[in-house]
N, C-alpha and C positions, 0 to 999 in steps of 0.2 A: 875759740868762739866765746862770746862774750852771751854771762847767762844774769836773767832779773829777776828781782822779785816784784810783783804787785801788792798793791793795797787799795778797794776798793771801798768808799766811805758812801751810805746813804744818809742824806740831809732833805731835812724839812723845815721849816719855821717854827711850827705849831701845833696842836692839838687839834685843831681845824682849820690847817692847812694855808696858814698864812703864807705871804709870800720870805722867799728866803735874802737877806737884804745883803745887797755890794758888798757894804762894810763886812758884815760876817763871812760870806765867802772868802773876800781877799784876806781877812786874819787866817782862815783853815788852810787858805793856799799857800799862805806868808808862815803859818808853822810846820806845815808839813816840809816844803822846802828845807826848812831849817834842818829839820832830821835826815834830809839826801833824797825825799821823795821829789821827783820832777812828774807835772801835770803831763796825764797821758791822754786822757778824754773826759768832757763831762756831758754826761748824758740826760734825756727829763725821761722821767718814768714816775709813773703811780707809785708809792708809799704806802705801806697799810697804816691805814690808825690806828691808834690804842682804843680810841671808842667807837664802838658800831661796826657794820658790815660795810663794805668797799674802802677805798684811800684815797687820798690827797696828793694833789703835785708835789715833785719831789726830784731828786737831784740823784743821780748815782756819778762819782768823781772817781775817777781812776788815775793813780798815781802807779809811777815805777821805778825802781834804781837797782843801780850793778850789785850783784852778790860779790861780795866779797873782800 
């Protein structure tokens, strides 16, 4: 049986909350590849900020590849 590991990356643009631009995703997706991670889901979820109470839209990306 064939076992993975995951790697789960939270992404944002900004300090308040800009948006997260094509070009930068497709480089994170275009390096992480590179290392044998293959895209498994990307998700929108709330982000905490560094300033203030509540967060910012935001990205949770989930990659996976074969152990071993």
């Amino acid at each position: 049986m064939a076992r993975y590991e995951y790697r789960v990356l939270q992404l944002r643009e900004s300090l308040i909350g800009g948006k997260l631009s094509g070009d930068k995703l497709e480089r994170i997706l275009n390096d992480e590849a590179a290392k044998g991670w293959q895209l498994r889901a990307i998700t929108s979820t709330e982000v905490k900020g560094r300033i203030g109470p509540g967060g910012v839209d935001g990205l949770l990306v989930t990659f996976e590849r074969p152990v071993g």
